[in-house]
N, C-alpha and C positions, 0 to 999 in steps of 0.2 A: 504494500500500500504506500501511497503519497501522506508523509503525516511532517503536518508543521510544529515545530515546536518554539513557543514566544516563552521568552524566557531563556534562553537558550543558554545566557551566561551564568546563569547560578548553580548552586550547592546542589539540585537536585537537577533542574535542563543542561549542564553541561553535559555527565555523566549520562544522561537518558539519551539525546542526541548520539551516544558511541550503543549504546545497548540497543536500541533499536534499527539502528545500523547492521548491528551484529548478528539480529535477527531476519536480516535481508528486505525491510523497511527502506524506501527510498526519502530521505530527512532531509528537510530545510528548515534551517535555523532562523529565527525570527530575532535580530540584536537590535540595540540601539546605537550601537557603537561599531562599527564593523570589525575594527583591530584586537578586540575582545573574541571576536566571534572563534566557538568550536569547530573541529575538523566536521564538516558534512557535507553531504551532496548539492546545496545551495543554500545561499548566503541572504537573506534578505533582510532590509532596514528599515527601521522606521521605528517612529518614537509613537508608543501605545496610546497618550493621549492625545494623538495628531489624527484626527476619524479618516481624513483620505490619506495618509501617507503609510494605514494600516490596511487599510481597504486595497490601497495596489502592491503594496508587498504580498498580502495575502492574496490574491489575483495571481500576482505573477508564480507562486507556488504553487496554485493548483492544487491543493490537497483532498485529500480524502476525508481525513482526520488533523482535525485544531487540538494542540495541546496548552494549554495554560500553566504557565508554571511563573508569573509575572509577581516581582515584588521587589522592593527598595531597602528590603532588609540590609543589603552588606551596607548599608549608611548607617547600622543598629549602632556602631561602636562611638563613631566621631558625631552625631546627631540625631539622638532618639526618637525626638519629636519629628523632625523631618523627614524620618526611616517611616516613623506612623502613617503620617498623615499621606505622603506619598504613596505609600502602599494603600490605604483607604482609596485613594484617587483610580488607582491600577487593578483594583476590584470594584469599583464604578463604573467610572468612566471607559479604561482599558474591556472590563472587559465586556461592558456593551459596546465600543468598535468591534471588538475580536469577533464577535456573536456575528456583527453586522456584515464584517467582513466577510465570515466562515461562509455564510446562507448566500452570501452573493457571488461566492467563485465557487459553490454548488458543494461543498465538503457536506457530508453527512453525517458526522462526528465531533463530539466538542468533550473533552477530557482536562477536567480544572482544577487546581487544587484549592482546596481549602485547609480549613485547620479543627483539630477535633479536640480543641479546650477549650472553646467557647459559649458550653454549655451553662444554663444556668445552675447554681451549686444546690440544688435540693434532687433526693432519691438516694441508689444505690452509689458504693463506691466505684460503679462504671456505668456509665449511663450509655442505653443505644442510641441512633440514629435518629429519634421520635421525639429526643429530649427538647423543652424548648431551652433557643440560645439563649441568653443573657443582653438581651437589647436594652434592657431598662438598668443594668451597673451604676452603682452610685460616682462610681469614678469615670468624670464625661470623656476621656482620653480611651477609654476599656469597651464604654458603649458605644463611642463612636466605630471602633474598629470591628465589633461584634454587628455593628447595624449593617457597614460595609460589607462585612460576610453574608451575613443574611442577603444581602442585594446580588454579590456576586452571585449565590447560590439559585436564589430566584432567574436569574436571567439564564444561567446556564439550563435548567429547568423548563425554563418559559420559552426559551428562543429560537424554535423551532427546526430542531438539531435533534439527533439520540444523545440527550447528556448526561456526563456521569461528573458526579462531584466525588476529590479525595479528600476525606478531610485527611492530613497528616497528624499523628501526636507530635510530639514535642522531641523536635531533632535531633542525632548524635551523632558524632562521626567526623571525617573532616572535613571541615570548610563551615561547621558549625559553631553556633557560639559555644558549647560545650566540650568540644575538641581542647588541649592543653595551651591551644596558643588562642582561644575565643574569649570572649568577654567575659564569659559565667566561670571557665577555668580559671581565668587567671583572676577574677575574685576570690574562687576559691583559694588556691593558693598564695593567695596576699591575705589570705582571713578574714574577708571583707562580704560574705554571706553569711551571716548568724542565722540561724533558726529560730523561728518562733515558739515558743514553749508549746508541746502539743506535736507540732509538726503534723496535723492531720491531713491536712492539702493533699489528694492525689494528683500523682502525675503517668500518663499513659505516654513513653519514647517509642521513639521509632528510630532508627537505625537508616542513615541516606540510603545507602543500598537497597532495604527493602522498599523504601520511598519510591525509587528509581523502576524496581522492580514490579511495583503494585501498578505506577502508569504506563508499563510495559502489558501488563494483563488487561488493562484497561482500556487501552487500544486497538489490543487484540478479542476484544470479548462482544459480543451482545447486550450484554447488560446494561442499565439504566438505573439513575437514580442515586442516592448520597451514601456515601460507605465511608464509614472509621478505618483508617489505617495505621495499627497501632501493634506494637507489640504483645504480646501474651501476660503481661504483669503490671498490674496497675498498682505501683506504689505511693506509699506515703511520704512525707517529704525525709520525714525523721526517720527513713530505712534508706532511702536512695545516697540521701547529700553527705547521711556519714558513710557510706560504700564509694561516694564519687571522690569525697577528700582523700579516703586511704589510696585511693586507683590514681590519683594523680602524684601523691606522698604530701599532701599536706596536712597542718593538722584539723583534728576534728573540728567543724562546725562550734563556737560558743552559743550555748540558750540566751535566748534576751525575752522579757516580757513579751506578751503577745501584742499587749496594748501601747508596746513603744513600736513595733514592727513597721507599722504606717510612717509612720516619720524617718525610720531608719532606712527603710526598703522600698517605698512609695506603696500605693495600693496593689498596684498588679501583682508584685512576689509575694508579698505578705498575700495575696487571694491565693496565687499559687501553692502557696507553703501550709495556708491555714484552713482552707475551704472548698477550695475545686477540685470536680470532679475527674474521674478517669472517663475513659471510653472503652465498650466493647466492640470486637471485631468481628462479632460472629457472621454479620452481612455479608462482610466482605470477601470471607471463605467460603461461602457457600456460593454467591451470586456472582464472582469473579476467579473465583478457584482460584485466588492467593493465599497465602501466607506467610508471616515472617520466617529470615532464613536465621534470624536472630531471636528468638523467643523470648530473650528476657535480657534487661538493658545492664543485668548482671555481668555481660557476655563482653560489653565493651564498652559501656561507660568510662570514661577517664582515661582509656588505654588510647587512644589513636588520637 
């Protein structure tokens, strides 16, 4: 098949670009930058919030299958807020172009990713697919980005395409922030993540590879509709963050009050750490025939 992939330069569309390749997939990379761009079959450019310079890129590819894989994270380090609200834009705006584009050069596929921590925090310590998100967050930075989600996920849904939403859990591996030289490691190892007293927070990881892997079956599949992809172990914060210190050799986590965590950690980690839920995958395997090749974040957390 002809399958576009936008996104092409990040933590998950570089590496997907060679694996769908590998698969004997004919790929074009969708960049903003061309000098960035991954080895593929064709190169096309255009800046996602530009509606025709997205529309003739995607034209000029021809595809079969649109992949989404668009976001402004690598700005997370040097400009949080800008990494945010960018990325908000590029699940708006980006990807009703992409949709618009998709349906207009005739592709019959649209594979997007999302994220699968933006549940709201009430139920089980993993919540399915059915869970509602978290649009009404007290913290206007968490609801903005959770509303964005919502919209990305409605359009890919709505836009007259077979669309499959991924949500991802929470990344590891390299070129993440979690990796030994990312933002979260190297907090770590500066001692600069304390734990909340409690440390209830689930978090469900995912593993890039499997990431990679899951848009790879996605592409390849029939299937429709929104799926968790997430590894096999939804832990707590208070079992993860001291197995990720020891995997990197720093020391453990210090406890700090629950009730200073907001001031110390802003809202989002402290929700992280103290209140949010996991996700299950069981959709995923059943409806996509994937799953992780990594089952538990035991496997490589901290190590790569």
């Amino acid at each position: 098949m002809r399958v576009l992939v936008a996104g092409a330069t990040g933590v998950v569309g570089r590496p997907l670009v060679g694996a769908l390749r590998a698969r004997g997939h004919e790929v074009s990379a969708l960049v903003r930058e061309e000098s960035r761009a991954p080895d593929a079959d064709q190169v096309v450019v255009a800046d996602a919030l530009d509606r025709e310079a997205v529309r003739s890129a995607v034209s000029a590819a021809r595809p079969d299958v649109v992949v989404h894989q668009m976001s402004a994270l690598r700005l997370l380090r040097d400009d949080p807020p800008a990494a945010f609200a960018q990325t908000a834009r590029l699940r708006t705006e980006g990807t009703a172009h992409l949709v618009e584009a998709a349906r207009a050069a005739g592709a019959r596929r649209l594979v997007a990713q999302s994220i699968a921590f933006a549940a709201l925090p009430e139920g089980p310590p993993a919540l399915d697919e059915d869970a509602p998100l978290y649009v009404d967050a007290p913290d206007p930075g968490w609801a903005a980005t959770v509303r964005a989600v919502a919209e990305l996920e409605r359009l890919v849904s709505a836009g007259g395409l077979a669309g499959v939403v991924l949500r991802y859990g929470t990344l590891y591996g390299p070129g993440t922030a979690y990796a030994r030289d990312g933002g979260t490691g190297q907090r770590v190892l500066a001692g600069k993540l304390p734990l909340p007293e409690g440390g209830a927070g689930i978090t469900s990881f995912l593993h890039v590879d499997d990431a990679v892997e899951a848009a790879v079956a996605a592409v390849e599949s029939t299937a429709t509709g929104v799926f968790h992809i997430t590894d096999d172990d939804p832990a707590p914060a208070a079992r993860w963050m001291s197995h990720y210190a020891d995997a990197l050799g720093a020391r453990p986590p210090r406890t700090i009050p629950a009730t200073l965590a907001p001031r110390l950690l802003g809202w989002f980690m402290t929700h992280q750490l103290t209140t949010a839920r996991g996700a299950a995958n069981d959709r995923a395997r059943t409806a996509l025939g994937w799953k992780p090749t990594r089952p538990s974040w035991r496997d490589g957390l901290g190590r790569e």
